[in-house]
C-alpha positions as CSV (number, residue, x, y, z in Angstrom):
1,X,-1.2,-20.9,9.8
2,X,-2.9,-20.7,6.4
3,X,-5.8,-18.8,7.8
4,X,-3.2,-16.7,9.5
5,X,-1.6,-15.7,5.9
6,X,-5.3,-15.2,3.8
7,X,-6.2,-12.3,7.2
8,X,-2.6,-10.9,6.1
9,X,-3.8,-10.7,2.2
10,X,-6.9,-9.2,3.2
11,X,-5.1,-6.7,5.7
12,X,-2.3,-6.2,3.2
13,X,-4.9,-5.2,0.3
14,X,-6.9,-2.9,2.4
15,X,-3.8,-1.1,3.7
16,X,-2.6,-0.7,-0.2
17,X,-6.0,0.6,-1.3
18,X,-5.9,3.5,1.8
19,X,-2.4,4.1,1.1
20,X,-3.5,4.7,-3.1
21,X,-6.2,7.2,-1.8
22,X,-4.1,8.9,0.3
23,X,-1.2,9.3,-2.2
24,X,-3.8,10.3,-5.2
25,X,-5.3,13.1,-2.6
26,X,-2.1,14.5,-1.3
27,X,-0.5,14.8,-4.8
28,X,-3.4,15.8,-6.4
29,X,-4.1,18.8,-3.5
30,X,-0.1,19.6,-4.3
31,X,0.9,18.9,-0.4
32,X,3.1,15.9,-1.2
33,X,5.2,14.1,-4.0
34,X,5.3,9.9,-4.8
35,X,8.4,8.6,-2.8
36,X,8.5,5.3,-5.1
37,X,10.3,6.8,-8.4
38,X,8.3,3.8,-10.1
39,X,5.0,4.6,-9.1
40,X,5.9,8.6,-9.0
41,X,6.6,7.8,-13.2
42,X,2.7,6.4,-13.6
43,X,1.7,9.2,-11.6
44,X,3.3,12.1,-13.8
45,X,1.8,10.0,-16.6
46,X,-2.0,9.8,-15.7
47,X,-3.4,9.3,-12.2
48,X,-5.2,6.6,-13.9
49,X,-2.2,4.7,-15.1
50,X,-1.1,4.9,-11.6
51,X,-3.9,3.1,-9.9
52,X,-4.0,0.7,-12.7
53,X,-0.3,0.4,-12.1
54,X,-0.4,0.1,-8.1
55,X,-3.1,-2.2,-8.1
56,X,-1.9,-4.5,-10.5
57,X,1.7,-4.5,-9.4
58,X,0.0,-5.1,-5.9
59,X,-2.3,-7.7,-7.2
60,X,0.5,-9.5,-8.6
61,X,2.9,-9.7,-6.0
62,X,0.2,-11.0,-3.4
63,X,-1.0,-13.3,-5.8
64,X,2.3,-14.6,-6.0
65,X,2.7,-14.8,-2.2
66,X,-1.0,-16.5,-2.0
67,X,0.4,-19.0,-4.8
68,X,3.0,-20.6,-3.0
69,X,1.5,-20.2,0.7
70,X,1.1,-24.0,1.1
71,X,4.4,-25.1,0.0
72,X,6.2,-21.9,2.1
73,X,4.0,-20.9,5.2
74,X,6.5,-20.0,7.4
75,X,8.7,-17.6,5.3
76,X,5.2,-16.4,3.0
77,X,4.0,-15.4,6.6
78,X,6.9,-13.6,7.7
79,X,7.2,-11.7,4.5
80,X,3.7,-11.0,4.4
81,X,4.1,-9.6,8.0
82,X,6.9,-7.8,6.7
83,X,5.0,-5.9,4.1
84,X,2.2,-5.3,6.7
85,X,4.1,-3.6,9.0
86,X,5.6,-1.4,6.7
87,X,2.5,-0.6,5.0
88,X,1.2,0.4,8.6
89,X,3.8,2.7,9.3
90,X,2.6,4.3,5.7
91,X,-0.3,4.4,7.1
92,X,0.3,6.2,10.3
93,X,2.6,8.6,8.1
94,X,-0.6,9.5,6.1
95,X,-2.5,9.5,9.6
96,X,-0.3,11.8,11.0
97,X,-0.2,14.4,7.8
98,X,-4.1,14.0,7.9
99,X,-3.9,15.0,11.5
100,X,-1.3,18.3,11.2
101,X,-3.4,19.4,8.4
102,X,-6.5,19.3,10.1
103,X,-5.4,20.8,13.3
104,X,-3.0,23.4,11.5
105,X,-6.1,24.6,9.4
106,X,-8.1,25.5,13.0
């Protein structure tokens, strides 16, 4: 089970860094807004604030997760499962942007 819940970090910190880059590129090209009011306030503020912001909001929450993996598998597995699936339907939402602007632009 624990191995199970470190592949989730890992997946779950990939899927947050893709899901940074994506957000930077379609703001900064002007083809989409941040949907998180939070994050959209570091954004308005400095791109740079906003990656400092989503990576250490991100680092802290999986940190905290990691923390107390031994004393909670079961539920810090499910949550963690949780927050990957969601970030993987973020993902397909950039994919499928990606994909209409590509073949809208041919």
């Amino acid at each position: 089970m624990l191995r199970r819940i470190v592949r989730l970090v890992y997946f779950l910190a990939i899927l947050i860094i893709i899901d940074l880059t994506a957000t930077l590129f379609w703001v900064h090209n002007g083809l989409a807004t941040e949907a998180n009011p939070i994050m959209d306030f570091f954004l308005q503020y400095s791109p740079v604030l906003f990656v400092v912001a989503k990576l250490g909001l991100s680092t802290v929450g999986i940190y905290i997760l990691y923390f107390f993996r031994a004393r909670f598998k079961r539920m810090i597995f499910n949550i963690l499962l949780g927050l990957n699936i969601i970030y993987l339907l973020v993902f397909a939402y950039h994919l499928s942007a990606a994909l209409f602007l590509l073949f809208s632009t041919i």
